[in-house]
N, C-alpha and C positions, 0 to 999 in steps of 0.2 A: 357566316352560316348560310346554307342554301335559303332559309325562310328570308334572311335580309337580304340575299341576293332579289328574289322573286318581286319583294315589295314593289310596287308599282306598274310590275307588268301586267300586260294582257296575260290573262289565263284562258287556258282551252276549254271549249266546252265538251259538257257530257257526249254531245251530237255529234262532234267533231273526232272525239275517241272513238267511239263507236263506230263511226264509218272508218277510220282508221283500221282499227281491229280488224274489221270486215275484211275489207281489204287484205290488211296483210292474212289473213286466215285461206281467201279465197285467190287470191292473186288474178282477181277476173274482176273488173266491173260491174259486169249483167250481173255475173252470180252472186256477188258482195251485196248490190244494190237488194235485190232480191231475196236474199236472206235477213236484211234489216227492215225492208219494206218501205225502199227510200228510193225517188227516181234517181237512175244513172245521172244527171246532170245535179242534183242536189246533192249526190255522195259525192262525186269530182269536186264540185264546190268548196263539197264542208271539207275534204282531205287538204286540198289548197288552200284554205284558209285557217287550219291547223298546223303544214307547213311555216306558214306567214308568221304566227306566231308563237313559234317556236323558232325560228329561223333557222333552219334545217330541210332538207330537199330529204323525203320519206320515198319514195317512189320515182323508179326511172322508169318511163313508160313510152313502151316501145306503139308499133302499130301493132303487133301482133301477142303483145302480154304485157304481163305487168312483174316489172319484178321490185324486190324491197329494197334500198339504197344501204351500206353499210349503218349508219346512223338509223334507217329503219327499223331495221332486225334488230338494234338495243332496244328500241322505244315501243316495238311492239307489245316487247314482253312488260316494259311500264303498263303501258296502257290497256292490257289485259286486266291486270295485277289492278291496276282501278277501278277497270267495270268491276270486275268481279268484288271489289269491296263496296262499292254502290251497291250492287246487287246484295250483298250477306246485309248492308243496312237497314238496307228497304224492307227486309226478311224479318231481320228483329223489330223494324217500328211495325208490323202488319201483327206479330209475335205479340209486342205490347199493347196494341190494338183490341186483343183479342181476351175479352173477357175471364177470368178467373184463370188464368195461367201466368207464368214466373211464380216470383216468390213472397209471399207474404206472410208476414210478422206478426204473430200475434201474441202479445203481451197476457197473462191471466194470475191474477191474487191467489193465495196459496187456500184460500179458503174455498177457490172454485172450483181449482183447475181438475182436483183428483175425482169430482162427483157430474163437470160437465164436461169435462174433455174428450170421456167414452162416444158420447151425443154427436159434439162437435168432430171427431175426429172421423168418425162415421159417416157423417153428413158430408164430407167433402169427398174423403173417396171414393163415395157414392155417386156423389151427385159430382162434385169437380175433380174430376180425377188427372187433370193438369196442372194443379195449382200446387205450389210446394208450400205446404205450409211447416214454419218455422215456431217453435213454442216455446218462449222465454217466462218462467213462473217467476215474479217478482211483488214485493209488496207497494203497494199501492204509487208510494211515495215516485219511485223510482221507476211504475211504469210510466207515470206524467211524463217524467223527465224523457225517459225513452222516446214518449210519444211527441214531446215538443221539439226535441234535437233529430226526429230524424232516425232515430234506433231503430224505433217500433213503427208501425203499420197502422194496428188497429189492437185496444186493449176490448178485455173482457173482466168486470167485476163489480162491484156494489155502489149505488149512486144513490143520492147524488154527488157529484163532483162540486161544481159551480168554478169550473178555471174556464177562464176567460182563452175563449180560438178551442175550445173542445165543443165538440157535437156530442151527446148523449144518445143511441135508438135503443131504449128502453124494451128487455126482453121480458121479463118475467117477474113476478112479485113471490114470498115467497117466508111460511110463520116459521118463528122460530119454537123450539122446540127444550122443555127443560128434561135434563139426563140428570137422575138420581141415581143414589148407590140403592140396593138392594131395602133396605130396612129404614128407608125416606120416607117422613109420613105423606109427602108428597106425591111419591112414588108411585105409578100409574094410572095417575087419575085423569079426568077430563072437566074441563073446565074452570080451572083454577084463575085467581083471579090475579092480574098484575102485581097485585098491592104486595101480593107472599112477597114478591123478588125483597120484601124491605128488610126482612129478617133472615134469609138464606147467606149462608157463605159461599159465593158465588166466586168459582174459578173462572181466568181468565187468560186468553190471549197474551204476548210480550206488547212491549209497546211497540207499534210502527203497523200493528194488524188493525186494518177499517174495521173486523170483526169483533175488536178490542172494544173498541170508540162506540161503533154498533149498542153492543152490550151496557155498556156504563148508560150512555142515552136511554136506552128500555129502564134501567136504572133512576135516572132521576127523573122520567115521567111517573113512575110508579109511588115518585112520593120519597127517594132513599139519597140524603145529600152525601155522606158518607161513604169514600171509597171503600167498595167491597173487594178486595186485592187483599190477601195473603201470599198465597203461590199461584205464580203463573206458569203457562209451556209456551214451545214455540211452534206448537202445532196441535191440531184438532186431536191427531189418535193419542199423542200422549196426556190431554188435557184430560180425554175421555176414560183414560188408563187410570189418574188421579182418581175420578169421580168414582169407577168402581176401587179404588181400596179406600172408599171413604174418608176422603179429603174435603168435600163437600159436594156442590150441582154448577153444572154448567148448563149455558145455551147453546142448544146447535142448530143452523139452519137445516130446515128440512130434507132439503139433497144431499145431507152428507149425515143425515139419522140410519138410514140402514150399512154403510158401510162402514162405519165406526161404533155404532153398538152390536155388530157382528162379531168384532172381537172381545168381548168377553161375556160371559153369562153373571153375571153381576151387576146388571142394572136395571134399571126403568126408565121409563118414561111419563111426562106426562104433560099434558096440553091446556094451554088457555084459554079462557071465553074468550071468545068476537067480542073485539075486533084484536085478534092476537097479535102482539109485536111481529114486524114484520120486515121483509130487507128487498129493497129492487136489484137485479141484476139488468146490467145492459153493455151492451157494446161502448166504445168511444172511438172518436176519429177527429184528426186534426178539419178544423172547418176549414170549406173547400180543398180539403182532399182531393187528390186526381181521379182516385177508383171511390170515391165518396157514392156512385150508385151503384157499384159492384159489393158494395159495405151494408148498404143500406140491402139490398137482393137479398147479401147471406145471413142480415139478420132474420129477413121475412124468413126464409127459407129453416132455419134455425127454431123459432117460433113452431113452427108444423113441426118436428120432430122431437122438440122437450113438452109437450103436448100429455105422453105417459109418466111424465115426473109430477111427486108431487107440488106442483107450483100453480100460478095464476098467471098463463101466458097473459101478454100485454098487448093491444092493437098499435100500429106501427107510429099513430101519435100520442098516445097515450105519456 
């Protein structure tokens, strides 16, 4: 194989190609030298000591030009064909270099993505309009996993976490919210107190949704040891679809109160006293991340535009 051929020799330098190239491009010295910005006696040098180590004669030089030897004119076009791939290298590490551009992953819970994604998707073509961003909706479980193999990027969804090599930048706080059917005596009130949730039939989430988990916790702070599980969905609009044909009340977070009680005229709502249950949303990233302050930016960044949601932005240590 060429690679085991090569082992142990002298390799040419980048310096040595490049006055090469020179060369054979300009077939003149002065003008070679001068287009690389390298004295006539140091490009002679570097070409003959590219020669040397290649053991090959590149140039028969006369007193009055210079021409290419047969063996030249193959290896010129090698040694083009190299710059020019050093140089697309150099291009792409300046490329990765370069703040909020390629591609980025971003992981989001099925309970975020349809009420924050408008926000966030906005924010970027706005604001970073080189960045490709990639949107994988997944439940919880299995952005981790995303996030610790390498899948994923950067997740977005309800915390805390507490896994060990995740960074948390905590976005927003955020009450939840009870969805009654129409003739609930619950039904559009304000200020209700947690303790109700102990005698409501309260629909829920499948298993494997943090907003599942969420909800049972609001649950047994409220005093209710007993699973409240009859029927469950595997999604917020059909859960919310139950609650209007009076199947019982669900919890919804706040960002996703107008665009699922949109769809029917059959419900209500209605709100707890402070300190209402309530859910953190934030970003996650593997600790020390490469682009961990390119992360950390687009939450700040992020924060200023969920500002008109109803939530409780968070300050960046919060």
């Amino acid at each position: 194989m060429a690679g085991a051929k090569s082992h142990g020799r002298r390799q040419p330098s980048l310096a040595q190609l490049r006055a090469f190239a020179a060369v054979a491009e300009h077939l003149h010295f002065r003008d070679a030298a001068a287009a690389i910005g390298m004295s006539q006696p140091a490009l002679s040098g570097a070409v003959s000591a590219l020669e040397e180590v290649l053991g090959v004669t590149l140039l028969e030089r006369t007193t009055r030009k210079v021409l290419l030897s047969p063996a030249g004119e193959r290896l010129a076009v090698r040694a083009k064909a190299v710059l020019e791939e050093v140089g697309a290298l150099l291009e792409e590490a300046d490329a990765v270099r370069a703040p909020f551009t390629g591609v980025l992953r971003l992981g989001v819970i099925p309970t975020v993505a349809p009420y924050l994604l408008p926000t966030v998707l906005r924010l970027v073509h706005d604001r970073y309009p080189h960045l490709d961003l990639q949107v994988h909706e997944e439940q919880t479980a299995n952005l981790l996993d995303g996030l610790t193999t390498g899948r994923l990027d950067l997740l977005l969804l309800a915390v805390p976490l507490g896994v060990p090599g995740v960074v948390e930048l905590p976005l927003f706080d955020e009450d939840f919210v009870l969805v009654t059917p129409l003739d609930h005596w619950l039904g559009g009130r304000e200020g209700i107190p947690r303790e109700a949730l102990r005698e409501l039939n309260l629909l829920l989430l499948d298993e494997g949704h943090c907003l599942r988990d969420q909800a049972l916790d609001i649950c047994r702070e409220a005093g209710r040891e007993d699973a409240p599980v009859t029927t469950t969905a595997a999604g917020l609009s059909t859960l919310v679809q139950l609650v209007a044909g009076g199947l019982g009340v669900t919890l919804l977070p706040h960002t996703a109160l107008k665009v699922e009680t949109s769809r029917s005229n059959r419900l209500l709502t209605a709100y707890f006293t402070d300190p209402a249950p309530t859910r953190r949303v934030a970003f996650a990233m593997r600790a020390g991340a490469a682009r961990g302050a390119e992360y950390e930016e687009l939450a700040e960044a992020l924060r200023g535009a969920l500002r008109p949601l109803p939530v409780r932005v968070l300050e960046a240590d919060a």
